[in-house]
Every structure is written in C-alpha cells, then in structure tokens.
N, C-alpha and C positions, 0 to 999 in steps of 0.2 A: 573392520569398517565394511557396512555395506556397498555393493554396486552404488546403489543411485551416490551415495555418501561419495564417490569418485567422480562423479561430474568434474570436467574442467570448467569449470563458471567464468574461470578469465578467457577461454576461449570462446564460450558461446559469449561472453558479453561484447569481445572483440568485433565477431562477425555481426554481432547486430547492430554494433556501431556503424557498420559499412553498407548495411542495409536501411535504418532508417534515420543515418543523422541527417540529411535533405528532407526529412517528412516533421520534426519534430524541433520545437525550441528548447535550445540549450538555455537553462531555468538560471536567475542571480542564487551568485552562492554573498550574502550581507552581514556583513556585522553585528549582531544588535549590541547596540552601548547598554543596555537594560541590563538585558541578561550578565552579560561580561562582567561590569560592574558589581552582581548579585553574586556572580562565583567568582570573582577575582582570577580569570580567566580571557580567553580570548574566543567568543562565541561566536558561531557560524549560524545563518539561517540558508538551509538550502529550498529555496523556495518553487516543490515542484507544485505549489497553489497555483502557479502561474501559466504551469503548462499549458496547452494547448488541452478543451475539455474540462479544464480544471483541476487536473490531478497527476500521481506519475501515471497512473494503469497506460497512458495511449503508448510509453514507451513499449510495453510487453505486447499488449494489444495489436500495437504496428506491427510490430517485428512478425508475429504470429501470422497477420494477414497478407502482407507482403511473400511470403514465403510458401504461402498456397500456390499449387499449381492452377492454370485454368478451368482445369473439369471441377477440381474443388470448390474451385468459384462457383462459378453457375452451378453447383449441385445445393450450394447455400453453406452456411455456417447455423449455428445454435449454439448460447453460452446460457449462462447464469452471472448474477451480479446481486451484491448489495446497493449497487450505485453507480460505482466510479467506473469501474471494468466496464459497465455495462454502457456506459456514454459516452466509453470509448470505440467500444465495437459498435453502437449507433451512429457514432460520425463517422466510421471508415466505412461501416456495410453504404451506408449514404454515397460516402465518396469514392468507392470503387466500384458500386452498381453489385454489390455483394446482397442477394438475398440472406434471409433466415428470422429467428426472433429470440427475445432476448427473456428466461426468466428470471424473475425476483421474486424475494420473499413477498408474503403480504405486508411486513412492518417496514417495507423499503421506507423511509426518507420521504417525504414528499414533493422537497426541492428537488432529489434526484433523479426520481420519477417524471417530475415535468423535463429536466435533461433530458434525460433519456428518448423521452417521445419530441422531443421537440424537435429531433435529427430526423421522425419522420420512421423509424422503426417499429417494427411490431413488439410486444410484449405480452408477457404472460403471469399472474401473480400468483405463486403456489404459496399455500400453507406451510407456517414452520418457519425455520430458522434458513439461510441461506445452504446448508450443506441438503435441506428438502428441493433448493430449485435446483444446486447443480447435479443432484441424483437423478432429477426429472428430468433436464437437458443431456446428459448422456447418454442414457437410455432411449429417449429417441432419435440423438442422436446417431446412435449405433443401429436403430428399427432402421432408418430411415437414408443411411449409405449419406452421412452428411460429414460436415469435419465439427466436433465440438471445442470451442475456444473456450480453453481452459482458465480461469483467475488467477489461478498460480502455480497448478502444475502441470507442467510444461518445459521442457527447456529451452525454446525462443521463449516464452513468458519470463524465466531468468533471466535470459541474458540480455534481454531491452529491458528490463527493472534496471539490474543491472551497469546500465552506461550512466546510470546517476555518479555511482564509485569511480567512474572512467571520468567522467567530467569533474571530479571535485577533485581528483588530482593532476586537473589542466589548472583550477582553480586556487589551490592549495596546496602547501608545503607544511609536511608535519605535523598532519592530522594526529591528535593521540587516542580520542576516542568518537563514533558518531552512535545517535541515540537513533532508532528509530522504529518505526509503528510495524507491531507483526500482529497477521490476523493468519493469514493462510500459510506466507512465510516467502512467498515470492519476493517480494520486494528486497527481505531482511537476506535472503539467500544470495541474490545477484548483489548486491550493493556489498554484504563482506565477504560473501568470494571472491568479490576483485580483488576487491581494497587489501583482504588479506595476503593474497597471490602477491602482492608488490609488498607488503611491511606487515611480515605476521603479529607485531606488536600493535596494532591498532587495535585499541577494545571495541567493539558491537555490543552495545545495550539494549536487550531487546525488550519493548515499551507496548503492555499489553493492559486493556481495564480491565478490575477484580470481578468486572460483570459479567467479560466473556475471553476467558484466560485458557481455551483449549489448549493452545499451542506451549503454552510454559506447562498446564499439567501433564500434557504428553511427552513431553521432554524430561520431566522429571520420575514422569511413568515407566518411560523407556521402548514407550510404544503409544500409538495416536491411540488414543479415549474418546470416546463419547459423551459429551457432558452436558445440559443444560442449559444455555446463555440467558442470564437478566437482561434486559433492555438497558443499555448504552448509550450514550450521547456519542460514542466512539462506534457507530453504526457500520464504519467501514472497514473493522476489524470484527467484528461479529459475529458467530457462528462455527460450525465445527469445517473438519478438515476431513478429505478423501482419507480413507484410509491406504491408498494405495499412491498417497503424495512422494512425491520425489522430494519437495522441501523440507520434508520430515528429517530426516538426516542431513542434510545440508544446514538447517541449523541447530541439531547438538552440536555440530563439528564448529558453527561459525560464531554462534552467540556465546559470549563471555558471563554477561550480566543478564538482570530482568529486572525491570519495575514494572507491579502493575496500579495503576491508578486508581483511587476512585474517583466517582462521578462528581464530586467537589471537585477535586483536584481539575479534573478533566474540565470541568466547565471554567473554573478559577482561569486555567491556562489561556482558555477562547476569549478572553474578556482582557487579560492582558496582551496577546497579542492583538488584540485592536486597539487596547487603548495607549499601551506603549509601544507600539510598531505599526501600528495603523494598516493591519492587516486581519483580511477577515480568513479565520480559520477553522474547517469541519475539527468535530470531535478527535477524530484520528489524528489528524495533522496535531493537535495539539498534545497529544499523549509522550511526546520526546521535551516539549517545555514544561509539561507537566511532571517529568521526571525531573528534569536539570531542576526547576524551584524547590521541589521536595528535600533535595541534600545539595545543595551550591556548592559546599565548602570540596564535596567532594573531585570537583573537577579543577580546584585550585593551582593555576599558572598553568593549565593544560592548553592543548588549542583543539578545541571540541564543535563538530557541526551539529545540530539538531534538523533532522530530516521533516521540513513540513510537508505532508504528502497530499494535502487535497484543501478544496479551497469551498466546498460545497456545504452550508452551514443555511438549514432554512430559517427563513424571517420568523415563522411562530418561535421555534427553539430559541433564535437569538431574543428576540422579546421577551423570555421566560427568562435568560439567563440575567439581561439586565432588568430584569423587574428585581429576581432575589438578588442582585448584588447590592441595589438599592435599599433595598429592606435590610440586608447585610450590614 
C-alpha cells in the first residue's frame, strides 16, 4: 500500500467536523418509500441537494478555507471547478473577503455558471475538459505564491466530504451498503474512509457515467489514465484526474463496487426523482438512483443510503429531459 493510500480519513474527517460544523447544514438523511418498495429494501436518501450552495463541495471547500492562515488570505486563492466546487469557493471567497478566481471548463453547465458569478466571483473559461482548468489554476497558482483550492485532492477537501459518513451514522444504524457519485474521488474517499474506519463491512458503490468513467478505468488500470470524456448529463463528475491525486488510492482501497450509467439511465433517474420524490436532481446526484433501479433486487432487505450529491439541474436540460420522457 502506498503512502497517500495510509491517509487516516477518519482523523482528517473528525477535525473538520470541529472546524466547520457551525458554517454548514447538516443535510436530511429520507426515506424514499419508492425506491424501498423497488428493492424490497429500506432506502436512504442523503440529501446533500440541500446543502448550503447546493451541493456537498461547501463541506471540503469550507474546511479548506477555514484552515488558511491569514497571509494566505489576503494573498488570494485560485481553484478550478465543473460547477459545484466552484460555487462553493464563490460564496466563501465572498464571505470571508477572500480574493482570487475561479476556472472552468468551457462546457461548464450553464445554471452553474450563473451560480457561480452570481456570489460576485471572478471566473475564467479554459478549453477542454475540467482536468484543462485545474492544470491552468495550479500553475498559476504556484507563478503566483497564491494557495490553489483543490476539488478533490487535498486532505481537508476529504475530510469535510467526508463528515457526510460522520453524520449518517448520527443518523443511521446499520448501514450495509451507500452508493455514491465518483468523479475525482474526494467525496467517495471521505465518506468510506470514515464509514469504513467504524464497520469495514459497509459496501461503497462507486457510481460513475459510461461517458466519463476515468476514475473506475484507472483503478482498474492500476494507475490514473488519461482518457477522453463524452458529454454527460452527470457534468459534475466529468473529466480526468491529477495524476498526482491522493484520492487515487484511497479508492482502490475503499470502493467495493462500480456502476457506470448511461445517459438514459442517468436522465431516467432525474425525472424520477422529481416526480416520485419531488426533488430536483443535477446529473451526478442522480448516478447512485440510477444505480439502485438498474439491479433493485440486488440490495434486497439491505438498509442502503443513495448519496444525492447536488441539486444544480439547468431549466434547458430539465425541458429536454421531459420533452423525451414524453415522447417516451
């Protein structure tokens, strides 16, 4: 096992419990009778749509800014983002008087985009795929003597993902399996290295689209690849990974499973969660329902949570999806 692969994740998720649980809502962990029903099961929705920003990213994102010194401050931050990261470091650089700017890909989202600027942030739209802006904000970050806020690697970035696993077992007894959304692996990293650290029989599914499945082909590579990503409805797992990730190893070690979705699926799931949960769900968020429907039986009499991780679903997209369900 590598260094990074030795992370204590229950420790860094611990301390950043105690660093931003005052800054951030602790998100409903629900029931859905739908799902339950579908898998003759007992289903959890952990609803981080609801956080604060809209997604889990403010949990890492906090934690990260919080833990700057003050010359760090006033020297500025720079990250990169698909979206969610990114309109989470817009509402903190806002609310702590933190300069910097924020890039994205060109193909950002365009609901997220308006997020994004709407906190009053600078931004910057680079060419390519998301692993093109966070190349670009490191590098000047590092020109420029600034701190670059990481999407996922980072270890406060685990371990405020992270306190999601800390809170579903304030929430819950006898979790046996949770699904959820990996793109970079921050989130999937903090969440079953807790969760594991307390009952190494919990499975972690880890729930990637067939569009942009870096992270399951580099784990099955044995090493992070460089791959291609198609265009996704699941835009907030999208694109490649640092090759010098620390999440990298944290989840061969943590992930059990994989489903990757297609773009039916993926949308299928977004249209049932509004219409039998009355919840609106971005692509990512729905990649772990979209699991759980694809094989129900197999979570049979289990007690299983499905991690919704963002709530950022723009009006064009949702129009498109129910125009063809209609036509469907």
């Amino acid at each position: 096992m590598s260094e990074t692969a030795k992370l204590d994740v229950a420790a860094l998720v611990i301390d950043a419990e105690h660093r931003i649980r005052d800054h951030i809502r602790q998100t409903p962990l629900e029931r859905s009778t739908f799902l339950s029903r579908l898998a003759d099961a007992d289903v959890y929705l952990k609803l981080e749509s609801s956080q604060i920003t809209g997604s889990f990213k403010l949990r890492g994102a906090m934690n990260k800014m919080l833990a700057l010194s003050e010359e760090e401050r006033a020297n500025g931050v720079l990250t990169a983002s698909s979206g969610n990261h990114g309109a989470a470091c817009a509402y903190l650089m806002t609310r702590f008087g933190i300069p910097g700017t924020i890039f994205l890909p060109e193909s950002v989202s365009p609901a997220k985009l308006e997020a994004i600027r709407s906190y009053g942030a600078d931004t910057e739209l680079v060419p390519g795929d998301g692993i093109e802006a966070e190349k670009l904000a490191r590098r000047l970050a590092s020109e420029r003597g600034q701190t670059y806020v990481s999407p996922y690697n980072d270890p406060l970035i685990i371990g405020g993902q992270g306190t999601i696993g800390l809170e579903l077992r304030q929430q819950t007894e006898g979790i046996d399996a949770v699904l959820v959304p990996v793109g970079g692996g921050g989130l999937v990293a903090g969440v079953g290295g807790y969760l594991k650290s307390v009952d190494q029989s919990v499975e972690i599914i880890g729930c990637q689209p067939e569009n942009s499945r870096v992270m399951y082909e580099s784990v099955r590579a044995g090493e992070i690849i460089d791959m291609e990503s198609r265009p996704t409805l699941s835009d907030g797992t999208a694109g490649g990974i640092d090759h010098d990730s620390i999440t990298f190893d944290v989840c061969r070690e943590m992930i059990d499973d994989w489903e990757l979705l297609s773009e039916q699926e993926i949308g299928d799931a977004i249209l049932v969660a509004l219409g039998k949960q009355h919840l609106l769900v971005e692509g990512a968020g729905a990649l772990p329902i979209a699991a759980l429907m694809r094989n129900p039986q197999r979570f049979a009499g289990q007690s299983v949570v499905v991690l919704v991780s963002g709530s950022k679903l723009g009006l064009e997209t949702l129009r498109a999806l129910l125009a063809a369900g209609e036509r469907g």
